[in-house]
C-alpha positions in Angstrom: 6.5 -26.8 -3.6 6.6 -27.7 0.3 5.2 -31.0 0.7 1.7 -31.1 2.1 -0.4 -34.2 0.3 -3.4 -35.3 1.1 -4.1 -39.4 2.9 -3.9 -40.1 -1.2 -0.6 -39.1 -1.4 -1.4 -36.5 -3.3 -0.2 -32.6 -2.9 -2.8 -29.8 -1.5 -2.6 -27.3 -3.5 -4.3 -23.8 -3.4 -7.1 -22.5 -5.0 -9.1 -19.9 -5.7 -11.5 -20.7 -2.6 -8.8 -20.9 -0.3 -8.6 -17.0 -0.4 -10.9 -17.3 2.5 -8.4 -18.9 4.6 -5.6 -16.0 4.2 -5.4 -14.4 7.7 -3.5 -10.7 8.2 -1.0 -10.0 11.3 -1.3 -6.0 11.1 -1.1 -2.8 13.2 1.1 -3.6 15.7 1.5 -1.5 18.9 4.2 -2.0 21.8 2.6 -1.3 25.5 4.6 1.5 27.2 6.0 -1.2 29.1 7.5 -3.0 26.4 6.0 -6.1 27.6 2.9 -6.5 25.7 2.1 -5.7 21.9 -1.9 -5.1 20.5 -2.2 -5.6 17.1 -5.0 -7.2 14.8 -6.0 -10.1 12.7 -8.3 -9.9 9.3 -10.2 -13.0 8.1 -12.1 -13.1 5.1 -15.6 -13.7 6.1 -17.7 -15.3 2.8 -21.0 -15.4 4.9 -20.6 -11.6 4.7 -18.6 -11.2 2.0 -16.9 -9.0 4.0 -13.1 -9.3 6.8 -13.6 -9.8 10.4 -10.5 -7.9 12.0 -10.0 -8.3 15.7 -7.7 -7.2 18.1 -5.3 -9.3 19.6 -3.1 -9.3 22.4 0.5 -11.2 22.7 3.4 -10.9 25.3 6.7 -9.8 24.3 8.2 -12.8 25.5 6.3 -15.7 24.3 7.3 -17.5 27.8 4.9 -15.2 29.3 1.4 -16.7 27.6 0.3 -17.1 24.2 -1.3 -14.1 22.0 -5.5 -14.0 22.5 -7.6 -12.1 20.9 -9.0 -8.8 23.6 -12.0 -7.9 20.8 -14.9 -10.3 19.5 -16.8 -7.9 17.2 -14.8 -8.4 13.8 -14.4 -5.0 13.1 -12.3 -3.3 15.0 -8.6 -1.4 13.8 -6.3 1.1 15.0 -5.4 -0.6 18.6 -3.5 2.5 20.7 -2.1 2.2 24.0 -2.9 4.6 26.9 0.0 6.1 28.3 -0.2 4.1 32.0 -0.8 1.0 29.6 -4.5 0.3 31.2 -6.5 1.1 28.3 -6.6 0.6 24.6 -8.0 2.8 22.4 -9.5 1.3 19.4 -12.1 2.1 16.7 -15.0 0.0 16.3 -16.3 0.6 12.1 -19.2 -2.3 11.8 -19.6 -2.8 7.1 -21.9 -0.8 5.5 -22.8 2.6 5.7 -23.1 2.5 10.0 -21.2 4.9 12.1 -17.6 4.2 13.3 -17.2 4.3 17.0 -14.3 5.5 19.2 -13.7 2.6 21.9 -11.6 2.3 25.1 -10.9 -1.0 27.3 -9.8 -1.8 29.9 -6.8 -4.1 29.5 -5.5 -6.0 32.9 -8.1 -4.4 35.1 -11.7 -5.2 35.5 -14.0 -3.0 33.1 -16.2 -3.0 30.2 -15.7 -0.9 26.8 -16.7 2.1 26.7 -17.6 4.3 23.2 -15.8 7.7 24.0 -18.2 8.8 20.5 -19.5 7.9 17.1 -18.8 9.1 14.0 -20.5 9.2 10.4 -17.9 7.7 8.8 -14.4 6.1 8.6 -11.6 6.9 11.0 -8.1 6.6 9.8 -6.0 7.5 12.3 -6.1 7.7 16.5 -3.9 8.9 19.2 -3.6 9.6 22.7 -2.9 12.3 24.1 0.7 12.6 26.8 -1.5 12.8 29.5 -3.9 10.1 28.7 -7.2 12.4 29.0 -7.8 13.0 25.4 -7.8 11.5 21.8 -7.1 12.6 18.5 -8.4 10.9 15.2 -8.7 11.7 11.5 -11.6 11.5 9.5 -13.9 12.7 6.9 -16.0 15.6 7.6 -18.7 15.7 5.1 -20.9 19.2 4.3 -23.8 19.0 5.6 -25.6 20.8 3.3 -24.6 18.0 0.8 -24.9 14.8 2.7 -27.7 15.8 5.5 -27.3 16.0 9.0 -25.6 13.3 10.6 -28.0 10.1 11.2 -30.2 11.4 8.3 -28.2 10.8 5.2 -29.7 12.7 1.7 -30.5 10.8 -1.1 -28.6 11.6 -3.8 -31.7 12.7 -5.8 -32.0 15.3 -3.1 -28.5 16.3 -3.0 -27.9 20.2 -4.6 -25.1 20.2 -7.3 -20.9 20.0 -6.3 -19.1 23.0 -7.1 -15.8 21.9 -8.4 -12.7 24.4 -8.4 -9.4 22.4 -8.2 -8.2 19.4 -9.8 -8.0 16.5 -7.3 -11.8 16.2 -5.7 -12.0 12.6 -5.5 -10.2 9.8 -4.5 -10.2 6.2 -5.3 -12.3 3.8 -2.2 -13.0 7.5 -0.8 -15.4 9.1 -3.2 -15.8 12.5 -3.2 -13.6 14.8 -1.1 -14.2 18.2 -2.2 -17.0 18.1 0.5 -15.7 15.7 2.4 -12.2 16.9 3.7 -10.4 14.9 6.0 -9.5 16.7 9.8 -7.8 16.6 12.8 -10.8 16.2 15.6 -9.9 16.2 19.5 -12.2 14.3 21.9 -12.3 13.8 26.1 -11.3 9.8 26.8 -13.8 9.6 29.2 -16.9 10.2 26.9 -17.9 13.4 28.3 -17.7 15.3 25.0 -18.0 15.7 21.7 -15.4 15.8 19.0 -13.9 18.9 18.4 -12.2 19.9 14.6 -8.6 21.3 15.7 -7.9 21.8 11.5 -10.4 24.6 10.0 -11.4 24.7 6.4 -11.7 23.1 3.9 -8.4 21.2 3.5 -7.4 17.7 3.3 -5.6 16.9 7.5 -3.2 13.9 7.8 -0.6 12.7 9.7 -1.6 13.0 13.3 1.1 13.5 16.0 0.9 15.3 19.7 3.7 17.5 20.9 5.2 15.8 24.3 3.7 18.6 26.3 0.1 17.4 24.8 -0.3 20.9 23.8 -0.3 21.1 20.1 -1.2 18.6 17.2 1.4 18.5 14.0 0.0 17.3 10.7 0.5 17.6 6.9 -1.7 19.8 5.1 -2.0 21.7 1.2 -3.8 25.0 2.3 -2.1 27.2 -0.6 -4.2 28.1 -3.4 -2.2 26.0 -5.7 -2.0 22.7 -3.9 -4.3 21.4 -6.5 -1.2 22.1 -9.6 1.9 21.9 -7.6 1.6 18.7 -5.7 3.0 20.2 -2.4 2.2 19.2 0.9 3.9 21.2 4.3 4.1 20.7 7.6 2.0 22.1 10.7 1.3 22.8 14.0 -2.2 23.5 15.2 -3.0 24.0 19.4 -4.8 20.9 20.2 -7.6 23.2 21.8 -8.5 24.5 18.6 -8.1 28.1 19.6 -6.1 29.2 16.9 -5.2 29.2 13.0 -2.9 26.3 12.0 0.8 27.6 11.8 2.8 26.2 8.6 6.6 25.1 9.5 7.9 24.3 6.0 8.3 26.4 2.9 6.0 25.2 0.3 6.8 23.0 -2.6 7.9 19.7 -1.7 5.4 17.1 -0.1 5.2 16.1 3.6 4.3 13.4 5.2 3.5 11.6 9.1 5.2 13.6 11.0 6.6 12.4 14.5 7.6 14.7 17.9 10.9 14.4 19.8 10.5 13.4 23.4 12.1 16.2 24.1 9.3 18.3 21.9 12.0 20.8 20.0 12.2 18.4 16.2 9.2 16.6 14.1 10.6 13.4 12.0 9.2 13.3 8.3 9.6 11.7 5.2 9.5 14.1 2.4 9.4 13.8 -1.5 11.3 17.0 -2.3 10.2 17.3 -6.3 6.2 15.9 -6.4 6.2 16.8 -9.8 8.8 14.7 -10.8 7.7 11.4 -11.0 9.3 9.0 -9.3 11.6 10.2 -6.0 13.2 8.4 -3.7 11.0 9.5 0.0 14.0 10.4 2.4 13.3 10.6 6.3 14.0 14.1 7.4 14.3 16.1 11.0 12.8 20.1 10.9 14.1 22.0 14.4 10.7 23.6 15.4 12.1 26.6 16.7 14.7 27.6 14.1 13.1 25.8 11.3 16.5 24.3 10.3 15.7 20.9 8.2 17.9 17.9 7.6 17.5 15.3 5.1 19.1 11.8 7.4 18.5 9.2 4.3 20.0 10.8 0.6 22.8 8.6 1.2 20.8 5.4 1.1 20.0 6.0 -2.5 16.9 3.8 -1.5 12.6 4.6 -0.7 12.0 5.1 2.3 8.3 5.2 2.4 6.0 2.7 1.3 2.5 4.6 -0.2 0.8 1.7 1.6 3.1 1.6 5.1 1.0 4.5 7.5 3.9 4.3 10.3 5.5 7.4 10.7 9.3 7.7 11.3 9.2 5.8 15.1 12.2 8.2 17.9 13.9 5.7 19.7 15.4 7.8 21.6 18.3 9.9 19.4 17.7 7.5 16.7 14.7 7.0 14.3 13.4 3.6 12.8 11.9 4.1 9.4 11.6 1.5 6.7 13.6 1.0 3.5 13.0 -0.6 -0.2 15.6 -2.8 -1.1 15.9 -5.3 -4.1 13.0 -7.2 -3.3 12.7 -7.0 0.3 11.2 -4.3 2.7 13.3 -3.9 5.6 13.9 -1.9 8.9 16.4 0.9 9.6 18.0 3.5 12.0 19.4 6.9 11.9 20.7 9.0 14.1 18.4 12.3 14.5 21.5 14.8 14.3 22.4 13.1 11.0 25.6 11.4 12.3 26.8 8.1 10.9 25.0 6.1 8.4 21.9 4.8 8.5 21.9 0.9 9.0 20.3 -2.1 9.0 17.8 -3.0 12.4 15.7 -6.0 10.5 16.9 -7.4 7.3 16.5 -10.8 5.5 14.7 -12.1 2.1 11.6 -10.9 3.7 8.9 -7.8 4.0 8.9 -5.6 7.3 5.0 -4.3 6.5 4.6 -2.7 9.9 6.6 -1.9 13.2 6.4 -0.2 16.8 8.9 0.4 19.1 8.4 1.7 22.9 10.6 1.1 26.1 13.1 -1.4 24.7 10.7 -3.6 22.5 10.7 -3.6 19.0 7.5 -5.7 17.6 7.2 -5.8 13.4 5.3 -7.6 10.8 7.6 -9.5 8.3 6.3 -11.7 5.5 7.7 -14.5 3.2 6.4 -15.6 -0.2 5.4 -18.6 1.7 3.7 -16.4 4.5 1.3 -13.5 5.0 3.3 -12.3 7.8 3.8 -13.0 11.8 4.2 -10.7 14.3 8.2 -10.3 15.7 9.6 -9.3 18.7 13.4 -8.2 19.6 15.0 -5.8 22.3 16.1 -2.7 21.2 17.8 -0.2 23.2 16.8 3.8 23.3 20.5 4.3 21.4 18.6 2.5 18.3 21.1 -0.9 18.9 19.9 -4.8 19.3 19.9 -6.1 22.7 21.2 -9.3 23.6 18.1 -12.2 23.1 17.2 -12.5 20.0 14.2 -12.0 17.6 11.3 -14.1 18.5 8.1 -14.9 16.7 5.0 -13.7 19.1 2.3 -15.4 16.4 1.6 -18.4 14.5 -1.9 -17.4 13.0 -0.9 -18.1 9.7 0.9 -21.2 10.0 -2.5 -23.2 9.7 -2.7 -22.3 6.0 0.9 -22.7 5.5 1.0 -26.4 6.6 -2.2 -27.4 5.5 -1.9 -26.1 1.5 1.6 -27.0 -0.5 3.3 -23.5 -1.1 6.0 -22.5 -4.0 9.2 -20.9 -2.8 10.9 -18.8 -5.4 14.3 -18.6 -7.3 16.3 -16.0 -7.9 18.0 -15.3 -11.2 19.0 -12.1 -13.1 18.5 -11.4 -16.9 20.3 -9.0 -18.7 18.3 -6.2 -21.0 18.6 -5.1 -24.1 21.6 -2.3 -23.3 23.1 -5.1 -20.7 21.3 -3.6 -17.5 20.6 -6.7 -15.2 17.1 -7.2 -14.2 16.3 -8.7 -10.7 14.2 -12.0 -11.2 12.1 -14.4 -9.6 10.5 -17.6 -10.8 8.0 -20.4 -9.2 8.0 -23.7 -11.1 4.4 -25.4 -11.3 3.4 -27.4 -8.5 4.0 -31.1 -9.2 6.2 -30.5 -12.5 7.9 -33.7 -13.2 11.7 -33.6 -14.8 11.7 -33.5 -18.4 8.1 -31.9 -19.2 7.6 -28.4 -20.2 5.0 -26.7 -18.8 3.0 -23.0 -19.7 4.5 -19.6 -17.7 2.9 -16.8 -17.2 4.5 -13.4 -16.8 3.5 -10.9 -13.9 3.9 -7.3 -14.3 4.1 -5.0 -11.1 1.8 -1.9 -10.9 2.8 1.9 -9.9 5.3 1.4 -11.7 7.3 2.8 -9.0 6.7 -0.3 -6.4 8.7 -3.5 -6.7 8.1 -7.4 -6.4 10.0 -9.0 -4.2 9.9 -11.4 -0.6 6.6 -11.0 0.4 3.1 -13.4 0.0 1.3 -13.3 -3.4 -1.8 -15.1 -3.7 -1.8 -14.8 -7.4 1.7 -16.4 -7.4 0.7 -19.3 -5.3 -2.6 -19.8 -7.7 -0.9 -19.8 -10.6 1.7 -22.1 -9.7 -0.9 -24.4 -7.8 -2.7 -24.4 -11.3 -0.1 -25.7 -13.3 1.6 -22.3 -14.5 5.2 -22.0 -14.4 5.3 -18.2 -12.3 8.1 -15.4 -13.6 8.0 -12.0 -11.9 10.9 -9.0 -12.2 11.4 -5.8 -11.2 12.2 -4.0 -14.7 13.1 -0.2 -14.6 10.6 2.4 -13.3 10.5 0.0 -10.1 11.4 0.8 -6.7 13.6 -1.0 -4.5 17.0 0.2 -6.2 18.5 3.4 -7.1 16.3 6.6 -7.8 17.8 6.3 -11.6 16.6 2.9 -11.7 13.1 4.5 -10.7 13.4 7.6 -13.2 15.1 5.4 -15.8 11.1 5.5 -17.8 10.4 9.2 -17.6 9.6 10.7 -20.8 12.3 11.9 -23.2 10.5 15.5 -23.1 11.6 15.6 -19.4 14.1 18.5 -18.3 15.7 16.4 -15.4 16.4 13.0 -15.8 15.1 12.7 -19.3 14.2 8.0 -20.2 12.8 6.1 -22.6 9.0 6.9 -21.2 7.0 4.0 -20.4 6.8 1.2 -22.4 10.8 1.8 -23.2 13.3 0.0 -21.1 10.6 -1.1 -18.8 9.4 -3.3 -21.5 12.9 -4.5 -22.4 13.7 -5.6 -19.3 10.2 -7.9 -18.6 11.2 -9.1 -21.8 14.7 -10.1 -20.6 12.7 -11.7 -17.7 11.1 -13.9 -20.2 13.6 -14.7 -22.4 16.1 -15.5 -19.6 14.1 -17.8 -17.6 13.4 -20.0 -20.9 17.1 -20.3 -20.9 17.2 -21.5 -17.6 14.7 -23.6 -16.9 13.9 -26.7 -18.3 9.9 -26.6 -17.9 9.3 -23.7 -19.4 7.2 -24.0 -23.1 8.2 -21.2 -24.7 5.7 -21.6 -27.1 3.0 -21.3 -24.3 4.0 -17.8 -22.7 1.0 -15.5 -20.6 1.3 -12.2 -19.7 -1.1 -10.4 -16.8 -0.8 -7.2 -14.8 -2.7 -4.7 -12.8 -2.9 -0.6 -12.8 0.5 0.0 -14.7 1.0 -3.5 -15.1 -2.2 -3.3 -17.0 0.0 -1.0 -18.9 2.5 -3.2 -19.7 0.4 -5.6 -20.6 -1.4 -3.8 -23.2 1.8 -2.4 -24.5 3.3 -5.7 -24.9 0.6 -7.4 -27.1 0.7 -4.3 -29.0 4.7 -5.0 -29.7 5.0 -8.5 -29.4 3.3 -11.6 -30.4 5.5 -13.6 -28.0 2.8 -14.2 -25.4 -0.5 -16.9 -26.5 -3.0 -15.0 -23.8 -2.9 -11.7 -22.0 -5.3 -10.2 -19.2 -5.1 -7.0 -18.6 -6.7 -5.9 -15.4 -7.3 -1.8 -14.2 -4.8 -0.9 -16.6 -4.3 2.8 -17.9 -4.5 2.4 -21.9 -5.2 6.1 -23.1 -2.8 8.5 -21.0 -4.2 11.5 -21.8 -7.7 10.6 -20.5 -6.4 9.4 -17.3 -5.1 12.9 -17.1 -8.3 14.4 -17.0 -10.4 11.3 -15.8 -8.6 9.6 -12.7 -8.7 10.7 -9.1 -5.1 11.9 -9.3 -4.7 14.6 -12.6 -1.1 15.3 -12.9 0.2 11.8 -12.4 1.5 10.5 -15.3 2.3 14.5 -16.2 5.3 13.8 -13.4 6.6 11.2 -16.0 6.0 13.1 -19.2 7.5 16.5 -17.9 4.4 18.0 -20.2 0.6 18.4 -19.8 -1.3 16.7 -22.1 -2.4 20.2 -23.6 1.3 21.1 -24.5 2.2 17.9 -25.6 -0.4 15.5 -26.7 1.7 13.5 -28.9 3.9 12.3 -26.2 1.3 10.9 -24.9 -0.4 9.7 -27.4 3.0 7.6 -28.3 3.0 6.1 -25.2 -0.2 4.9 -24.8 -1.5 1.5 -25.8 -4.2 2.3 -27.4 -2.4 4.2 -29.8 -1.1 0.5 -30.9 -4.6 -1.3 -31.3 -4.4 -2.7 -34.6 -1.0 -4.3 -33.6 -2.9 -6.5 -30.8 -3.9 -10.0 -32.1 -3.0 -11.9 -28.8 -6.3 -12.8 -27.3 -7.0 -10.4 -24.2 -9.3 -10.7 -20.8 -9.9 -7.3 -19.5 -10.7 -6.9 -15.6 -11.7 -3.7 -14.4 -13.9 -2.6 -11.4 -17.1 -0.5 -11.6 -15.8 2.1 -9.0 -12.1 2.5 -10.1 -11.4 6.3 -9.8 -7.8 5.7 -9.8 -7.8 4.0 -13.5 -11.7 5.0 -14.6 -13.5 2.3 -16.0 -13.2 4.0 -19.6 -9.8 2.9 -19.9 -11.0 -0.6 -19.9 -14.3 0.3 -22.5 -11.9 2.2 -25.0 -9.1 -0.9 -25.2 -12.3 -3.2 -25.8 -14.4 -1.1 -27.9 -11.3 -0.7 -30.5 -10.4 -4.1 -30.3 -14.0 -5.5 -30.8 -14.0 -2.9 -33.7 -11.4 -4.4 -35.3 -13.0 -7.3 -35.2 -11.2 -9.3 -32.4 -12.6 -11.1 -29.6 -11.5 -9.4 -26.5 -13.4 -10.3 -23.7 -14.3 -7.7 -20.8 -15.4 -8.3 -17.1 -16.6 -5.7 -14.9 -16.9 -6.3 -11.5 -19.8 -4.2 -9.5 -19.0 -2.4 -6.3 -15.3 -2.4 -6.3 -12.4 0.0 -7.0 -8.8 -0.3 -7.8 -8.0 -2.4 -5.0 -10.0 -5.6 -5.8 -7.2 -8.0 -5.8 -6.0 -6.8 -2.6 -9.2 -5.7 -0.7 -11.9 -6.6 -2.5 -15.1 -8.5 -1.1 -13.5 -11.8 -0.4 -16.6 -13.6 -3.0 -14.9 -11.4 -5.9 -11.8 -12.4 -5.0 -12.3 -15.8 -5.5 -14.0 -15.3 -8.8 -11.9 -12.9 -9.9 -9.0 -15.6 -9.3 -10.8 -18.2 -11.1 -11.9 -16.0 -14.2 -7.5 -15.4 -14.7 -6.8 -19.1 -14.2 -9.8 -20.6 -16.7 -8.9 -17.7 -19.4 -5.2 -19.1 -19.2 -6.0 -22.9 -19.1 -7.8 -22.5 -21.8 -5.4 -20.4 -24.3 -2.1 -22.0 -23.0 
């Protein structure tokens, strides 16, 4: 622990309240000077129960002035600079059900904001266009047949019947999109129209990028009749008037995504998963020549991810070279490539830390990077058009987290490895409790990762920090199925029915290797009780953690939070039907049993360790059922699970939910440990 105490003496450690205090450095976005970088900062707002994000401004050399905030609203995202660099496009999306707004400002010139329009609903993605007198954005268009006309919503009462015809009509924090598809709409920066849709029909739009010439729009779309089955997403082109069909560049069958135009408007940048179902692949960064549709993968030699599912930055030109992220033991860092696929990709940000966002324009590189001890600050450091550092340095543009940092005492982790049961080495990380004097043993609690294929690794976990601040010794690992290491590390837990690539399925080597993680770590350090062992997880960690008490009586407590427990049913139940097919290389109508195998409910009358389940009302990803069967069973049995349901939230409570559940969400996982270990 770093050593912040109180007048007493005494440390000041975090709890669950202090959630509230956690700010986020995000969305970065270099002027097209390279001397200025927008980007915004979320607080957690308990009045509201909701996050205040503004948009901030901060020079590229911090002896220029410090970073201010341009936007007093609290809810404002998606800063984009005009091309001159005297306006900043933003969108304005107030809580509730209210409209989004499309906002420009004036920045270094006298002016007020202006609302170029308003739209019923979320925005997700804006962009200028080349010559600065349009703007493109993403969002949902919702039938109004269904929903009513906009500014006269239908009650649901009054809403006719959905007609449902493919598999994947909802989507988890979205709701329904089978009448709500996402599109590509154009609108006049001055105001002086209305948004026009550039994507017809009734297909999901994404991935917004204008050719150089400001002529056409590229985006990724599935618009074959089979999208629905086959997973596969392609590339296309669309005139940004609208006045004409959508032309497709890619062959279909592997999945597309964020594309990004050449300045010199003849390639679009990708990343592409070239086997969707085949669950996991590595995302590479590829280059397709528009005019002779030649494609080139730049990345298969990395033999790492190189897209995060949460990172919405496309693959950045700088000039011949592209930036693009990377997943690498832990850490999340920045790389190059040359577009013509020349030389190896390397290393432009490394470190023990977490790259979550970047920009790049005219010689300035600006990124997000946080620490275990950090939520992340915004960076700065030249780099050339050739891709290559610059003499000066990397400088830190922001402090705004640093108040939280020094006021509350913070636990920095240890690296060790642990060797599995067939003598694979498992990456490992462990926090010791705060205030742990030498020769007492203390209770630990294991964490388990969801996906599975994400990793742990260098980056700011509040549920780390509370753990440790509550007296918990914290391990963590990244067992096989994760990402962050070599694609047969990923696919090392797909099914043994699988034709490629066939594993141990989940709950295989996966669970070896957390096990490894456990039984190392009370080898290795002294405060550990072994006989006072917790295990928790969320979405496939939930998995694991299910599993494990249905294999193991190692662990005192367990909570098991969004999990998946019955695999077949999240086949047909969750948002995305054909997921966990992409690990068992079978439906669940050809092959029920290997399903059934691997799911914990199947092991029920093995669990005896006493559970907490926490699941969320509005979870489409893992449907609340999956929590009500694992407790119904249990209590059946005659055990005393206990279940918690938290109203108005989805699958990303612990990382977005309304600050208020949050907290209690925190303080329900500590008190159900303190009291069992």
């Amino acid at each position: 622990m770093t050593d912040k105490t109180e007048n007493t003496g005494r440390a000041v450690l975090m709890a669950p309240e202090d959630i509230a205090r956690i700010r986020q450095v995000a969305e970065p976005q270099v002027g097209p000077t390279g001397s200025a970088v927008a980007f915004t900062v979320s607080d957690p707002d308990l009045e509201s129960n909701t996050y205040r994000r503004r948009i901030w401004l901060a020079p590229a050399d911090p002896a220029d002035g410090e970073p201010h905030p341009l936007t007093g609203d609290g809810h404002e995202t998606l800063p984009r600079w005009s091309p001159d660099g005297r306006r900043l496009a933003f969108v304005s999306s107030p809580p509730g059900n209210g409209p989004s707004r499309v906002c420009v400002l004036p920045v270094g010139t006298p002016g007020e904001r202006m609302v170029v329009c308003s739209w019923h609903g979320p925005v997700s993605d804006l962009a200028w266009s080349p010559d600065g007198s349009r703007l493109a954005f993403v969002a949902r268009d919702p039938d109004p047949g269904q929903y009513g006309a906009p500014g006269h919503p239908a009650e649901g009462k009054d809403m006719p019947p959905r007609r449902v015809t493919r598999l994947i009509y909802r989507l988890n924090a979205a709701g329904w999109t089978i009448d709500r598809p996402s599109r590509i709409f154009v609108v006049q920066a001055d105001g002086s129209g209305t948004p026009r849709a550039v994507t017809p029909g009734p297909f999901q739009s994404d991935g917004l990028a204008w050719s150089p010439d400001g002529s056409m729009i590229a985006f990724t779309s599935a618009r074959h009749e089979t999208w629905d089955l086959d997973l596969a997403v392609d590339l296309w082109v669309a005139r940004a008037d609208g006045g004409s069909e959508p032309e497709r560049l890619t062959a279909t069958g592997p999945a597309y995504a964020r594309p990004s135009w050449s300045p010199d408007g003849g390639r679009l940048a990708y990343y592409v998963n070239r086997t969707p179902l085949e669950n996991p692949r590595h995302r590479q960064v590829g280059v397709i020549e528009i005019g002779s549709r030649r494609q080139q993968v730049l990345t298969a030699g990395l033999d790492r991810n190189c897209q995060l599912l949460d990172l919405r930055a496309a693959p950045t030109w700088a000039g011949d070279h592209l930036l693009f992220s990377v997943e690498d033991s832990g850490n999340v860092h920045l790389y190059r490539a040359r577009a013509d696929g020349a030389g190896k990709p390397e290393p432009v940000v490394g470190g023990d830390r977490w790259v979550t966002e970047w920009s790049w324009a005219a010689g300035t590189l600006a990124f997000v990077a946080a620490t275990p001890t950090s939520a992340g600050e915004l960076h700065a450091t030249g780099l050339g058009g050739d891709g290559a550092r610059v003499p000066g340095g990397e400088r830190a543009l922001t402090g705004l987290t640093r108040s939280f940092g020094d006021a509350v005492a913070l636990g920095s982790p240890q690296r060790f490895l642990a060797r599995s049961a067939d003598g694979s080495e498992v990456e490992c990380w462990a926090i010791p409790p705060a205030l742990a004097r030498p020769g007492e043993r203390y209770p630990a609690l294991l964490n388990v990762h969801g996906g599975p294929f994400t990793q742990y690794g260098n980056r700011f976990s509040d549920d780390f920090q509370l753990q440790a601040a509550a007296g918990f010794g914290v391990l963590y690992c990244n067992p096989r199925g994760s990402s962050g290491y070599s694609e047969a590390w990923g696919r090392a837990v797909r099914w043994p029915e699988c034709d490629s690539d066939p594993g141990s399925g989940w709950g295989g080597v996966d669970f070896e290797d957390v096990m490894a993680c456990v039984d190392a770590a009370c080898e290795r350090f002294s405060w550990i009780d072994p006989d006072r062992l917790g295990i928790l997880g969320g979405s496939y960690g939930g998995y694991l953690t299910s599993w494990a008490i249905g294999h193991t009586t190692r662990f005192k407590a367990a909570c098991s939070e969004r999990a998946c427990n019955n695999l077949a049913a999240m086949e047909h139940s969750a948002d995305i039907a054909g997921f966990i097919r992409g690990y068992v290389g079978r439906d669940h109508l050809s092959a029920p049993d290997a399903y059934a195998r691997h799911s914990p409910v199947s092991h029920v009358r093995d669990m005896t360790t006493p559970l907490l389940i926490l699941h969320s009302d509005d979870d489409l990803r893992c449907p609340a059922a999956q929590a009500e069967e694992l407790f119904v069973a249990l209590r059946l049995l005659g055990r005393e699970p206990v279940m918690v349901r938290f109203p108005a939230e989805n699958h990303e409570l612990s990382r977005s939910g309304s600050p208020r559940h949050r907290i209690m969400r925190a303080r329900l996982i500590l008190d159900w440990f303190r009291e069992r270990l």
